[in-house]
C-alpha positions as CSV (number, residue, x, y, z in Angstrom):
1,X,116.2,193.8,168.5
2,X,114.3,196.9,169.1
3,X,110.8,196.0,168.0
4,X,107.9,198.6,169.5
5,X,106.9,195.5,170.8
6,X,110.1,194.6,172.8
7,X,110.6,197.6,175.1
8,X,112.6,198.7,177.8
9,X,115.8,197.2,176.4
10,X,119.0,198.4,176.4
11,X,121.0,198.2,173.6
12,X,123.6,195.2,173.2
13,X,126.8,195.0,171.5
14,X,127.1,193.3,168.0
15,X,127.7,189.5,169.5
16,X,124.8,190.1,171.4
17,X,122.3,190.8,168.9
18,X,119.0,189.0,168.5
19,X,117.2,188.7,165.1
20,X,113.8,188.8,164.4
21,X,111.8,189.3,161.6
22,X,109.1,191.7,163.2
23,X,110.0,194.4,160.6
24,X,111.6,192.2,158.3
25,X,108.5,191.9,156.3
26,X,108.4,192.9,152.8
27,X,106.2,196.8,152.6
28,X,103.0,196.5,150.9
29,X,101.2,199.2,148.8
30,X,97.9,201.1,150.3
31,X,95.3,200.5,148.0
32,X,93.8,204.2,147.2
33,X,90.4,202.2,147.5
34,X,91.6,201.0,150.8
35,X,92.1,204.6,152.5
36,X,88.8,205.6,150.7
37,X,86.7,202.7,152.8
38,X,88.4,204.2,155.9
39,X,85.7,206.2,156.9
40,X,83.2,203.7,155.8
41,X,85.1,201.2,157.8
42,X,84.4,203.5,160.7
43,X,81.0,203.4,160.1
44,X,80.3,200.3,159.4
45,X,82.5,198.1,161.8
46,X,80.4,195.4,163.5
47,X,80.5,196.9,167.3
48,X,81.6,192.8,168.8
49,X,84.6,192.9,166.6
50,X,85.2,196.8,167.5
51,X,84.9,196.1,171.6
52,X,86.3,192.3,171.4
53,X,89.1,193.2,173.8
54,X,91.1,190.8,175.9
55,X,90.7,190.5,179.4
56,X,93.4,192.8,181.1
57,X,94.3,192.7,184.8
58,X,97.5,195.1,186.2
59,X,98.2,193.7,189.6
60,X,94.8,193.9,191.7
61,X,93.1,196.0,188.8
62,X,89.9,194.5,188.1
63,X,89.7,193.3,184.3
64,X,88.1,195.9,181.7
65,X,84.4,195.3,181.3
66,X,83.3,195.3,177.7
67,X,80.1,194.5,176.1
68,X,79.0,193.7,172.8
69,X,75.9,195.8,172.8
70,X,75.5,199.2,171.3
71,X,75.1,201.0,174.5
72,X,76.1,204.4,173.2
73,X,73.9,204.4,170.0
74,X,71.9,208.0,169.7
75,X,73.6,209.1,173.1
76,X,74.9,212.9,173.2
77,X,78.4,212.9,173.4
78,X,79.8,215.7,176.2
79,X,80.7,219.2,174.7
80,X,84.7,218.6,174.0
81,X,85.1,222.4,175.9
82,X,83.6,220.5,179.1
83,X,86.0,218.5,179.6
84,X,88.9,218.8,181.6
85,X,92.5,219.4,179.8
86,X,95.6,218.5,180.5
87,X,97.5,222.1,180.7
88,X,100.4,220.8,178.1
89,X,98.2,221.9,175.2
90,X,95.4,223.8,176.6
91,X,96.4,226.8,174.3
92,X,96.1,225.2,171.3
93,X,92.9,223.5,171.9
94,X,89.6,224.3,170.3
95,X,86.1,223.6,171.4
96,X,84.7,223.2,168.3
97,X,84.0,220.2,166.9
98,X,84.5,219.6,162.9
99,X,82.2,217.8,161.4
100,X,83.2,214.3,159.6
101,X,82.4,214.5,155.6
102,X,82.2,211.3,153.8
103,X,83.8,213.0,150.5
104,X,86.7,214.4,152.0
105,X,89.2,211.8,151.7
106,X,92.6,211.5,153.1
107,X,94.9,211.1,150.1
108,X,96.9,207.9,150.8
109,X,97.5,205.4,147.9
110,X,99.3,203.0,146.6
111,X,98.7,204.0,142.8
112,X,100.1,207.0,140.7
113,X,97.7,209.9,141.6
114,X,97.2,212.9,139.2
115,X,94.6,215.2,141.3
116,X,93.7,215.6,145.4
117,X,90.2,215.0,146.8
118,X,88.3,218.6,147.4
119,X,89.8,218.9,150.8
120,X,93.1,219.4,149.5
121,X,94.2,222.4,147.7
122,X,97.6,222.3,147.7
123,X,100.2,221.0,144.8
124,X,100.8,217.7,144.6
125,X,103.1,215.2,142.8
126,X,102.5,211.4,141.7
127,X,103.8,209.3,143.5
128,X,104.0,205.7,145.0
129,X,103.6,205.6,148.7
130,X,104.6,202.5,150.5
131,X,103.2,201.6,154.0
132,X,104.7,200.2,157.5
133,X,104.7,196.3,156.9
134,X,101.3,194.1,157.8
135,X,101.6,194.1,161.8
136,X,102.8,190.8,163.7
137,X,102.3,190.4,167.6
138,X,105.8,189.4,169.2
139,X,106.1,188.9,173.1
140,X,106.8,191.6,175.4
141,X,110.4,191.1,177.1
142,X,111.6,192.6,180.0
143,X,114.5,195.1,180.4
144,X,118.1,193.9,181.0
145,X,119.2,195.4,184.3
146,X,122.3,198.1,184.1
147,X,125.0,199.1,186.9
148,X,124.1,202.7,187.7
149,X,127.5,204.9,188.9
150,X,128.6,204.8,192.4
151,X,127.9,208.2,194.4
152,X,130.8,208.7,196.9
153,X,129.5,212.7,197.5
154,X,126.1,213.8,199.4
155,X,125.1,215.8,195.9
156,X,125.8,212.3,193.7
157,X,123.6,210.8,196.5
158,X,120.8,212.7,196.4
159,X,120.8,212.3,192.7
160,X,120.7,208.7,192.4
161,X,118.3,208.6,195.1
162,X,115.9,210.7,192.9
163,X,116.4,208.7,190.0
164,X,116.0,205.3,191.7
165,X,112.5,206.6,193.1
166,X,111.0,207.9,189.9
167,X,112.6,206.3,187.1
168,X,110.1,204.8,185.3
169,X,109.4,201.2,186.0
170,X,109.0,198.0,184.2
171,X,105.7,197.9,185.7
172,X,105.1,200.7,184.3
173,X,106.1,200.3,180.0
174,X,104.0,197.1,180.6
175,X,101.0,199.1,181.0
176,X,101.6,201.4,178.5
177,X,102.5,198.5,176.0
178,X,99.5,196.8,176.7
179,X,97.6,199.5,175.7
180,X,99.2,200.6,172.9
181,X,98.9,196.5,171.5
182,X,94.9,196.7,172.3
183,X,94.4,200.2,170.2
184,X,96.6,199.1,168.0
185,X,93.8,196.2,167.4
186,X,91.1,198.8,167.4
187,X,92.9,201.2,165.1
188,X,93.7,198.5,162.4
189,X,90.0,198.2,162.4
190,X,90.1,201.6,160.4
191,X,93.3,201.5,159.0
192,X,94.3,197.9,158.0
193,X,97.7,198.4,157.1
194,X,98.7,200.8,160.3
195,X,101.3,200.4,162.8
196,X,101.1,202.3,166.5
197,X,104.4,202.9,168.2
198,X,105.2,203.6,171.4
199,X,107.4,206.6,171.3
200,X,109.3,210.0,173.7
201,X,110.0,209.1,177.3
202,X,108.1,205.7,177.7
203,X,110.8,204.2,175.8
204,X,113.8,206.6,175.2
205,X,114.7,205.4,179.0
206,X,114.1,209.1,179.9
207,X,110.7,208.2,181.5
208,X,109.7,208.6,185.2
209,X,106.9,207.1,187.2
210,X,104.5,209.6,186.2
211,X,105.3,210.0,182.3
212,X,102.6,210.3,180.0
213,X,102.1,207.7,177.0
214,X,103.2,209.4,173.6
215,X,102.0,206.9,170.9
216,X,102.5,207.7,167.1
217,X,100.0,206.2,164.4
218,X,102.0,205.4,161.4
219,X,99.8,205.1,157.8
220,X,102.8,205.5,156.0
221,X,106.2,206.3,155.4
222,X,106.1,209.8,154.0
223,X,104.6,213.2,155.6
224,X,101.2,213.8,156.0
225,X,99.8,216.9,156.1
226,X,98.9,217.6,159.8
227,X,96.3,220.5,159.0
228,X,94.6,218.2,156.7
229,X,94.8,214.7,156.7
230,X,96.1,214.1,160.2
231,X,93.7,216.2,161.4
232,X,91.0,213.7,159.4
233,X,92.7,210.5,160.7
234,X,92.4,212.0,163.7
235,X,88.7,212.8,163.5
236,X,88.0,208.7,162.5
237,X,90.3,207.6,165.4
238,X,88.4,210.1,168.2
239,X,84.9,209.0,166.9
240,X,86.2,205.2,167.2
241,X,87.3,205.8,170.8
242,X,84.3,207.4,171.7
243,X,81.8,205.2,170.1
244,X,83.2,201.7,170.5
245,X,86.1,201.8,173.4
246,X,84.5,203.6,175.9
247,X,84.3,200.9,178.3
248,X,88.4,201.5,179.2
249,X,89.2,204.8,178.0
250,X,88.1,208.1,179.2
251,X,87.7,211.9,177.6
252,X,89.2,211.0,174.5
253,X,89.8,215.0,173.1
254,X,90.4,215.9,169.7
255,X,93.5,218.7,170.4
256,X,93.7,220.7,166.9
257,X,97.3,222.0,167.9
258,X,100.0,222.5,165.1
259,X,100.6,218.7,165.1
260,X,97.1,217.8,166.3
261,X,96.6,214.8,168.7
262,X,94.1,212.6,170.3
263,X,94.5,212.9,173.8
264,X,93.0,210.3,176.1
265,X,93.3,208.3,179.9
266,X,93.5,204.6,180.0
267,X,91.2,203.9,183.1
268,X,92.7,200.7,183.9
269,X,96.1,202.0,184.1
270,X,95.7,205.7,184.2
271,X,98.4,206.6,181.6
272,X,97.5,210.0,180.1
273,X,97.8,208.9,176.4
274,X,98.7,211.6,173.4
275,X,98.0,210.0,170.0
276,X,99.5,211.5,167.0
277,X,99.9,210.4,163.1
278,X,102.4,210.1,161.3
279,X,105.2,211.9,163.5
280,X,108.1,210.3,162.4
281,X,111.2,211.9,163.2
282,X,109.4,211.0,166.9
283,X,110.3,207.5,165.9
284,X,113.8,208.1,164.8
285,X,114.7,210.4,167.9
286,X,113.1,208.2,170.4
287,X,115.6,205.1,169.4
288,X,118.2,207.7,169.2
289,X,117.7,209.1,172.3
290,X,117.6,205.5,173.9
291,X,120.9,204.9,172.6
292,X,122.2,207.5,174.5
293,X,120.5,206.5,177.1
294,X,121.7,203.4,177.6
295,X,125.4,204.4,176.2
296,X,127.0,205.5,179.6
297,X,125.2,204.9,182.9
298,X,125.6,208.7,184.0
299,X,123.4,210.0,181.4
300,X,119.7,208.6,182.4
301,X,120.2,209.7,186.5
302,X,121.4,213.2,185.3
303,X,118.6,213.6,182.4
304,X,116.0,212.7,185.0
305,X,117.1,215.2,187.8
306,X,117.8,217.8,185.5
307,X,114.0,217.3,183.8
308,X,112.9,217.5,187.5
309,X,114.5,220.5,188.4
310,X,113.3,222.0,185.6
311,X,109.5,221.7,186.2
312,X,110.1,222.6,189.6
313,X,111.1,225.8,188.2
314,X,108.4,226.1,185.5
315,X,110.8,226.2,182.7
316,X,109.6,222.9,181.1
317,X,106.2,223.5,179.7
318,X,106.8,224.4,175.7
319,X,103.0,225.1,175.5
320,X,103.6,228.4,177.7
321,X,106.8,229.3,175.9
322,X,109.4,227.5,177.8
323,X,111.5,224.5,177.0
324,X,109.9,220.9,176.5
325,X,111.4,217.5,177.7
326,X,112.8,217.0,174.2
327,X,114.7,220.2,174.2
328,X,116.0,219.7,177.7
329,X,117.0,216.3,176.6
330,X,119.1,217.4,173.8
331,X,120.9,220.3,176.0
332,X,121.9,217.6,178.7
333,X,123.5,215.4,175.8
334,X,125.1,218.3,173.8
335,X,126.4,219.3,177.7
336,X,127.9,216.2,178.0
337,X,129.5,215.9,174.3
338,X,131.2,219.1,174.6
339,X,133.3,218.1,178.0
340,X,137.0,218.7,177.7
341,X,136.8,214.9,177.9
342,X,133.4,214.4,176.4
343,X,131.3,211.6,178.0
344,X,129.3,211.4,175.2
345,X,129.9,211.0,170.9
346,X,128.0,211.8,168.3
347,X,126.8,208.5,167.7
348,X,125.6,209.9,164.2
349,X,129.0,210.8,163.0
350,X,130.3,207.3,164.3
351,X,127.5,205.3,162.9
352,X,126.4,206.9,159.9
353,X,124.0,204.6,158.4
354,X,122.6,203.3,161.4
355,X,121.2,206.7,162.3
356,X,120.3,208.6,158.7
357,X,117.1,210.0,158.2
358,X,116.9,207.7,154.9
359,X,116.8,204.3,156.7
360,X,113.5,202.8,156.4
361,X,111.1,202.9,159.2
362,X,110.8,199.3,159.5
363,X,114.5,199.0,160.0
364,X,114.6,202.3,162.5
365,X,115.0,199.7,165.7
366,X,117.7,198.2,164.7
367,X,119.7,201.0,164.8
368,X,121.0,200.9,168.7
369,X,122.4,196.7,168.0
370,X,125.5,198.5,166.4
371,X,126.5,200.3,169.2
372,X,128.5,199.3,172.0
373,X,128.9,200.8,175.6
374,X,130.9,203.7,175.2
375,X,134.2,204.3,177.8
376,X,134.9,207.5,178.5
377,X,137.8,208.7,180.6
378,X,135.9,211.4,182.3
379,X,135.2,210.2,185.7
380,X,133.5,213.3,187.1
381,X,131.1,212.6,189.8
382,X,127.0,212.7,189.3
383,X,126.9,216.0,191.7
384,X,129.7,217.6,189.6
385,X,128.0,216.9,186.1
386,X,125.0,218.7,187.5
387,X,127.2,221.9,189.3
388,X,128.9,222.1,185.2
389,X,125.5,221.5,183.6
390,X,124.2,224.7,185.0
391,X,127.0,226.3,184.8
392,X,127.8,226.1,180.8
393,X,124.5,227.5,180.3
394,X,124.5,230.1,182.5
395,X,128.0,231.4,181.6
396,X,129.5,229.6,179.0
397,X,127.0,229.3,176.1
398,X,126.5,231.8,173.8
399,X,123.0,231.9,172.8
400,X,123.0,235.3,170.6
401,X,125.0,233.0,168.0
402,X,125.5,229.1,168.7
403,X,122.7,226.6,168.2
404,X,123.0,223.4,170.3
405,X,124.1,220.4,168.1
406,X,123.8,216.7,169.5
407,X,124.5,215.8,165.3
408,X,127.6,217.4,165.4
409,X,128.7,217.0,169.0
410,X,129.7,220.7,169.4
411,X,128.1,223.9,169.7
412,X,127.5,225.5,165.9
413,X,127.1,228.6,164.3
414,X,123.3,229.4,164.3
415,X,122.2,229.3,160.2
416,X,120.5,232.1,158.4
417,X,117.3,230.7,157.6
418,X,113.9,232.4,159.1
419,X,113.2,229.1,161.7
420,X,116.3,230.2,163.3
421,X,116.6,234.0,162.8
422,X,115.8,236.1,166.0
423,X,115.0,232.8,168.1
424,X,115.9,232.9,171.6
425,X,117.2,229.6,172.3
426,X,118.3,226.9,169.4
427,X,118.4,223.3,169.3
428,X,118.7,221.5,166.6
429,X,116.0,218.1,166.0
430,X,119.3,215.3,164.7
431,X,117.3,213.7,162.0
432,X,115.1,217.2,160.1
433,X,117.3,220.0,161.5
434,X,114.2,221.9,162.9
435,X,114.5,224.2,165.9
436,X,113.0,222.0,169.2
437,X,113.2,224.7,171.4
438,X,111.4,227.1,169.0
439,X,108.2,227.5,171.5
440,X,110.8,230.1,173.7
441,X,109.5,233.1,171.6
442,X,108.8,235.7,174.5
443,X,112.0,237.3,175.7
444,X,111.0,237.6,179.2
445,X,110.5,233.7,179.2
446,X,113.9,233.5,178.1
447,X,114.9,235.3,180.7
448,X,113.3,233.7,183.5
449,X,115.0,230.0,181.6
450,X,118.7,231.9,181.9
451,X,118.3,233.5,185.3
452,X,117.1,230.2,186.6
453,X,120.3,228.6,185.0
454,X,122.5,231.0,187.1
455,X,120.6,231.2,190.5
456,X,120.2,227.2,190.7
457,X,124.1,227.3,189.9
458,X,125.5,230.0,192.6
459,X,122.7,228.0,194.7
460,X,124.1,224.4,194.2
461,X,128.0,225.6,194.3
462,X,127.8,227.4,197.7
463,X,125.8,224.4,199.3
464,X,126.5,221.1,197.0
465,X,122.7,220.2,198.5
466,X,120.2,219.6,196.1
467,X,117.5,220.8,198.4
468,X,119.1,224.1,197.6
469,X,117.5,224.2,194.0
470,X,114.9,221.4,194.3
471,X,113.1,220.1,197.5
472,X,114.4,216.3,196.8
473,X,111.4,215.0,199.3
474,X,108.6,216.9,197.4
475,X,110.1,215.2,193.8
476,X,110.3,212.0,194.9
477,X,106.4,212.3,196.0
478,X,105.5,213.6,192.5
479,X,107.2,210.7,191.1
């Protein structure tokens, strides 16, 4: 049902489900050998297979122009601190480039190991890791169409106008999908047994007009270390890019971040790309998240203005200490889950073993075909949702003590452990029980994220305009 290949779906009730064996493949075993050769796959790749690309077209776009000729052999690559970055991670990001060493090999097998390659100096256990199942291209279906609520108020207006001008289009996941199938190609060139998913707001039906492309490389189903061997999967990846796909992507950056990232710009469609490995809770959330999405037809129109309003007000940038996308995201379904008549469930407590961190990742997309529509009796108003949005977290939420649980449906005691002691603001991640919103670690940023709650709220009740707490005309440009 919810293939990374079939996108923009919403989810169906039981007697609607379609079945497909897409993930339904038995899961193979990495080869230690195999992730060995990866580098000397890199190396070695004969450049026609690397840059055999399709011809792509988006509307009036002219196709991509590849070549089979090593154009770029002995060419200087720019300095990586020359090029422009994107602002979301420009504190994390590091001008020096590591250098790629043959011997340094990420540890992925398929064999009982009893020692790590030099790079690694950490503890490790034997063990048998198993890999995403052999990849198989399925075609690319369009979204069903859903009724959005009626707006019978100026403020409920103004909202749905917003969201019907920037919520991101058909149009638009096309492009991104046909990217992500294309590297996806390239990648498997390195990593024969990977899968890339499309992941975050592209296709958690959160996603506006001028969403960036998340994408999440998947070598297999257990953590990597991101200082280590993400950071070296990432190294063979960036080198690919630059060497052999040049011809349609553009400043492909190595970001060395916490979780590090490939960051790149697609030039036929322009979709900013980040490009991580092995993020998998990212999965998990993102078909959580479009479960929700899809569950009541209030929630995407006041997720997308509220993630407006909140860049307006430079309170969604996690890189410079505020809240990210994600963390808004969760507040805006805990919001609605906590309503004397909530609008929302916890979909985890209802559906248990659709939505455990245990199921397997090849099963992961099935997970929204077992949940109906839900009907709540709540029939407040899209402008009144907002108005009691801002106003439960700018005078009823206790943030010295509770910790923000979409899980649980409820606000809950904050626990003892050091990710959550003296944190400002906490949200709990559903699937690893992490703190999303731990980048808000200045107080005066915390600050500026509460007194914005409360101004926007005294603004919005005296004028029920949303002008009043972001200039609607000015959004809708941005897209």
């Amino acid at each position: 049902m919810f293939p990374n290949s079939i996108l923009g779906r919403p989810p169906f009730t039981p007697n609607h489900q379609q079945h497909n064996n897409f993930f339904a493949l038995s899961p193979t075993l990495y080869s230690h050998q195999q992730l060995i050769d990866a580098q000397f796959n890199f190396q070695n790749t004969d450049l026609s297979r690397a840059v055999s690309l399709q011809q792509l077209t988006y509307g009036n776009v002219s196709p991509i122009q590849t070549s089979t000729s090593p154009l770029f052999r002995g060419r200087k690559l720019s300095d990586e601190k020359n090029l422009p970055l994107d602002g979301k991670r420009q504190r994390f990001h590091s001008p020096h480039q590591e250098p790629t060493i043959v011997n340094h090999i990420v540890p992925l097998s398929g064999e009982r190991r009893y020692s790590m390659p030099p790079l690694f100096h950490t503890h490790y256990v034997p063990d048998i890791v198993r890999c995403v199942p052999p990849f198989r291209e399925i075609p690319f279906l369009e979204p069903r169409e859903i009724t959005l609520p009626e707006a019978k108020d100026k403020l409920s207006q103004q909202i749905l106008e917003l969201f019907e001008a920037c919520q991101q289009q058909v149009s638009d996941l096309k492009k991104k999908e046909l990217c992500r199938t294309q590297l996806q190609r390239e990648i498997q060139l390195l990593f024969p047994q990977s899968r890339l998913f499309l992941v975050g707001s592209s296709l958690n039906g959160f996603g506006t007009r001028s969403s960036d492309g998340d994408l999440c490389l998947v070598v297999k189903e257990e953590p990597v270390n991101q200082k280590t061997e993400a950071r070296h999967i990432l190294t063979l990846v960036h080198k690919h890019f630059c060497t052999r796909l040049s011809g349609y992507i553009e400043r492909p950056q190595l970001i060395r971040a916490k979780v590090p990232i490939v960051k790149f710009r697609d030039k036929v469609s322009c979709v900013e790309f980040d490009l991580n490995v092995n993020n998998i809770v990212g999965i998990r959330n993102t078909f959580l998240l479009r479960t929700y999405a899809y569950l009541e037809n209030r929630v995407r129109p006041l997720v997308l203005v509220i993630k407006k309003w909140a860049s307006h007000h430079e309170i969604n940038d996690a890189s410079r200490g505020t809240l990210s996308s994600y963390s808004l995201v969760l507040m805006v379904l805990h919001y609605l889950q906590t309503l004397p008549e909530p609008i929302l469930p916890s979909i985890q407590k209802i559906y248990p073993e659709s939505f455990s961190p245990a199921v397997q990742l090849h099963l992961v997309h099935q997970a929204p075909c077992n949940v109906p529509p839900y009907l709540s009796k709540n029939e407040s108003n899209l402008g009144d949702l907002l108005l009691g949005f801002l106003k439960y977290y700018a005078t009823e939420f206790d943030w010295n003590s509770q910790m923000i649980s979409v899980r649980e449906a409820k606000a809950i005691p904050r626990p003892d452990g050091i990710e959550w002691r003296n944190k400002y603001i906490c949200v709990e991640e559903p699937f690893d029980g992490t703190n999303t919103a731990r980048a808000v670690h200045e107080k005066q940023k915390f600050d500026m994220i509460k007194d914005q709650f409360l101004k926007s709220w005294h603004r919005l009740k005296n004028k029920r305009d949303l002008n009043s707490i972001l200039p609607l005309r000015a959004a809708i440009l941005k897209r």
